[in-house]
C-alpha positions, 0 to 999 in steps of 0.5 A: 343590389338584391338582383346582383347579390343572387347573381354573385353568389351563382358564379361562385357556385359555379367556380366553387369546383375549380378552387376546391380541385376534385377533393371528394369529400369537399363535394360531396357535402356541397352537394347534400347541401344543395339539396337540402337547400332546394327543400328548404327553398321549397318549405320557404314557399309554404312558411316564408310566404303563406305563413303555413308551417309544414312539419311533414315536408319531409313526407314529399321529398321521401316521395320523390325519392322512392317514386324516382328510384322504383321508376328506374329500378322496376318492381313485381308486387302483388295489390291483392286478389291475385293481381300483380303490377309489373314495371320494367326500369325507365330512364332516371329522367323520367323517374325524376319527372314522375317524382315531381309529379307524384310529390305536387299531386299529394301536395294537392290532396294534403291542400285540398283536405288541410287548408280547410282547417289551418293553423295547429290543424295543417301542422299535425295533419303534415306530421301525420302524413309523413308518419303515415307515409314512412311507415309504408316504406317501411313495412311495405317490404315487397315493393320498398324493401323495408329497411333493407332498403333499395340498392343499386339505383341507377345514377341520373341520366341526361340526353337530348334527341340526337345528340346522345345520353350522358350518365351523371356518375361523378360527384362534379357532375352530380354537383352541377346537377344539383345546381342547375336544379336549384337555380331552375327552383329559385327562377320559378319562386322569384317568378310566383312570389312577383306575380299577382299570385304572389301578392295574393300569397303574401296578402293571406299571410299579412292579413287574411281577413282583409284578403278574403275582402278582396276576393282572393280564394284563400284555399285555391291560393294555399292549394297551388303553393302546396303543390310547388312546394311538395313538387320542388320537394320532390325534386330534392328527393329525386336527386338525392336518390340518384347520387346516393343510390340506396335508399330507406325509411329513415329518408323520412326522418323528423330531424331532416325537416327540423334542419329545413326549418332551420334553415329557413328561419336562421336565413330569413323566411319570406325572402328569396336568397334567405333559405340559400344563405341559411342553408349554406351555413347550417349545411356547411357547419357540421362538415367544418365543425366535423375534424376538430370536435367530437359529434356531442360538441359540434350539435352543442356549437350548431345550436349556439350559433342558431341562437346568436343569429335569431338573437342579433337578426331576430327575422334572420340573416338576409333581412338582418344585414339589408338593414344594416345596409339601409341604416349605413347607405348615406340619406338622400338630401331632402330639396327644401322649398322657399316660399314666394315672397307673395306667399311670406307677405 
């Protein structure tokens, strides 16, 4: 059942289009969505697994959206004493292999420094950097445009040796896109998370002392989930930047991680189809709200609706309606065993 559940709701992803016809807008909200649901599957490695709560998450997928964007757009910017580094557009794909990259590497060196100092450290320390960060893009003008923003970012581009490129320009294309990536991400957790890794991870969270005992290297352990995760995140940001094609600082909002936390948490952190489920719903819920109330209103009903959740499902919708099922699937008869007559005597 927990490995049909997944497969289900990927054919209705797919065949999600066909009922919606080529209504854009319908789209276009599955669509930032979906990768918003890839961040929040990313942070869910981190807080669902590890039980690490990064408040500057944020900070990896604005990376991967400007490191994809000036990748494919090129830049002229002077670093001082008269040196200049000038870089010719490549291909969005590229650009987007290069925002995985930049993301894990500073996913590591976050790990590497925070990791030492866990808890209420590693958060400040990930809402630090994700300051620190936007306020680059932000004053940085001559390689960032500031809050100008960059424009005319080039639409994602695929091709294979001899067979050509197609240029994802569509929101149908963008939007199988963004699924493909977000089903390669699932794959990759659900992979980790059954491994020995995987065990490792949850054994920190359970019960780190205990963990150590065995032998497991609680930082190396931590380091490599932060690298996935800031890599994956990187991945959304990429994406992200390709189909709007203009980005700016605020891609570095505080607000955007608290939507990925909330999604993670209403959802079930520490499973696997739990960020999905959340994000379906807490991305989906504002485009439904949107015609029929004001925008005061519709944050009012979102954050009820939040509320109802963690109070019915305290540890979120997926593991909430698995025990409901397991409550409701009939028990298996229990055979009884007579003793031997020997036995009675």
């Amino acid at each position: 059942m927990s490995r049909l559940l997944p497969l289900a709701l990927l054919t209705a992803l797919v065949a999600l289009p066909l009922a919606l016809g080529s209504n854009p807008y319908l789209l276009n909200a599955l669509i930032i969505t979906g990768i918003l649901t890839i961040g929040a599957m990313s942070l869910n490695l981190l807080l669902g697994f590890t039980g690490q709560l990064s408040l500057g998450h944020i900070a990896f997928f604005g990376i991967g959206a400007y490191v994809s964007a000036l990748t494919s757009l090129g830049f002229d910017v002077e670093i001082g004493f008269g040196y200049r580094v000038v870089h010719e557009p490549w291909p969005a794909a590229v650009g987007f292999l290069l925002a995985v990259a930049a993301a894990g590497l500073c996913g590591y060196l976050i790990g590497r420094l925070s990791f030492r100092v866990r808890g209420a450290y590693f958060v400040i320390v990930t809402i630090s950097f994700a300051e620190v960060v936007r306020l680059v893009a932000l004053n940085w003008v001559e390689l960032t445009q500031g809050p100008l923003a960059l424009t005319n970012i080039p639409a994602m581009t695929l091709g294979l040796p001899g067979l050509g490129t197609w240029t994802l320009r569509t929101k149908l294309q963008n939007y199988y896109l963004v699924l493909a990536v977000g089903t390669l991400c699932y794959l990759v957790i659900a992979r980790l998370v059954g491994s020995r890794f995987g065990r490792a991870m949850r054994g920190l969270k359970e019960n780190e002392s205990l963990a150590l005992s065995v032998g497991i290297n609680a930082t190396r352990t931590l380091t490599v989930a932060a690298v996935v995760s800031a890599a994956m995140a990187g991945a959304a940001g990429s994406l992200y930047a390709h189909y709007l094609r203009i980005i700016d600082p605020d891609v570095f909002l505080f607000a955007t991680t608290v939507s990925m936390v909330i999604m993670v948490v209403a959802g079930g952190k520490g499973t696997l189809m739990g960020p999905v489920v959340g994000g379906l719903i807490f991305g989906l819920l504002p485009v439904a709200l949107r015609p029929v109330m004001a925008p005061e209103a519709q944050w009012i009903v979102y954050g009820l609706v939040l509320i109802v959740i963690l109070f019915v499902m305290p540890r979120g919708i997926v593991p909430g309606l698995a025990k409901v099922l397991a409550r409701r699937r009939p028990a298996r008869a229990v055979p009884v065993l007579k003793a031997s007559p020997a036995v009675q005597r």
